[in-house]
C-alpha positions in Angstrom: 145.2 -19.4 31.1 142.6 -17.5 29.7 139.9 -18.9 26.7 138.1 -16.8 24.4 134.6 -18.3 23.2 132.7 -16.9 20.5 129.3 -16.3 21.3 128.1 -16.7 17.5 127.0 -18.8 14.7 128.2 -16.0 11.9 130.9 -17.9 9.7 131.9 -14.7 8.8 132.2 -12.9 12.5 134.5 -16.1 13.3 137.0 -15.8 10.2 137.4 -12.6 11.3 138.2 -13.3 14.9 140.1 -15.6 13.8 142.4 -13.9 11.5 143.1 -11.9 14.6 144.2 -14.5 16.7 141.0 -14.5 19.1 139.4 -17.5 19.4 139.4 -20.7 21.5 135.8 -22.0 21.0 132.3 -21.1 19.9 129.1 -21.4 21.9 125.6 -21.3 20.2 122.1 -21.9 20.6 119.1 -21.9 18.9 118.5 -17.9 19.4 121.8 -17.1 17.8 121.2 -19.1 14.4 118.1 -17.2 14.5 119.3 -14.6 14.1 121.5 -15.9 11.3 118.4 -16.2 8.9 117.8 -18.8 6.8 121.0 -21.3 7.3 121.1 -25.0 7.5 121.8 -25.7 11.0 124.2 -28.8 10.8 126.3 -27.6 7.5 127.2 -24.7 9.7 128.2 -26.1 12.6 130.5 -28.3 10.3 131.5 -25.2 8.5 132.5 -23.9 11.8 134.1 -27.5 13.4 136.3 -27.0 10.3 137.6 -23.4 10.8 140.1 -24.5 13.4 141.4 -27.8 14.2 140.2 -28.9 17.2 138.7 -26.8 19.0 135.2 -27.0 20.9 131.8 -26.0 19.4 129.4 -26.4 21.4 125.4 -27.2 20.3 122.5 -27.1 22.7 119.6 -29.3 22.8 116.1 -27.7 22.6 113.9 -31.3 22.9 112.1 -31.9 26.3 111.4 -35.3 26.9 114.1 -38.1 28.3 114.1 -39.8 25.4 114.1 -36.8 22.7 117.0 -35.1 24.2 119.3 -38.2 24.7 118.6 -38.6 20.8 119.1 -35.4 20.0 122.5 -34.9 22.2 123.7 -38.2 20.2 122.4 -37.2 16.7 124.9 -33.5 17.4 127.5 -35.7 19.2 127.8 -37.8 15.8 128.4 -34.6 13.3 132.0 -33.6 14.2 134.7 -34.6 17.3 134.9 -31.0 17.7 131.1 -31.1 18.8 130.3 -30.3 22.5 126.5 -31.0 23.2 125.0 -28.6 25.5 121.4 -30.4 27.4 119.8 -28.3 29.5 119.1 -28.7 33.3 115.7 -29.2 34.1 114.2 -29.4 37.8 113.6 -32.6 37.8 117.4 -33.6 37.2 116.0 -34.8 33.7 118.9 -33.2 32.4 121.6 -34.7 34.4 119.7 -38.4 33.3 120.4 -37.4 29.8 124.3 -36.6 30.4 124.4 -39.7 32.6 122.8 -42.1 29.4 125.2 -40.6 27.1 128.4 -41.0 29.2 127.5 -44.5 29.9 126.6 -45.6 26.1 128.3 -43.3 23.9 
């Protein structure tokens, strides 16, 4: 079965996918509410958890240290259910730590 992800953080690019049916999931990052201007970064992802029921929005980290980006993947983890945190992999597996502490206590 194919999923469609949107690729966006526009409210208004998503109502529209989604009044055509197209939709399974958003993806963002930082550069993509960038380019959204001046928006309040957790009341949109909310705003966009709440568009369709259940369904995954993901959120990336953009902290560096161990201990910043385990509090950071928590903090994102805690706005919404539909909220999929997104850490990224480092060469030093610092990344996979991060996913491991947050699997293993909450």
């Amino acid at each position: 079965m194919t999923k469609i992800f949107l690729d966006t953080a526009s409210a208004s690019e998503i109502r529209e996918f989604l009044s055509w049916g197209i939709g399974d999931g958003v993806t963002t990052n930082q550069k993509i509410f960038l380019s959204e201007g001046n928006v309040d970064f957790k009341q949109r992802v909310l705003e966009i958890c709440s568009m369709k029921k259940d369904w995954p929005v993901s959120v990336e980290t953009t902290t560096h240290s161990y201990e910043d980006l385990v509090e950071e993947a928590r903090e994102y983890a805690s706005w919404h259910k539909n909220v999929v945190v997104k850490v990224a992999m480092m060469k030093d597996g610092t990344g996979l730590k991060v996913l491991r502490s947050c699997m293993t206590k909450g």
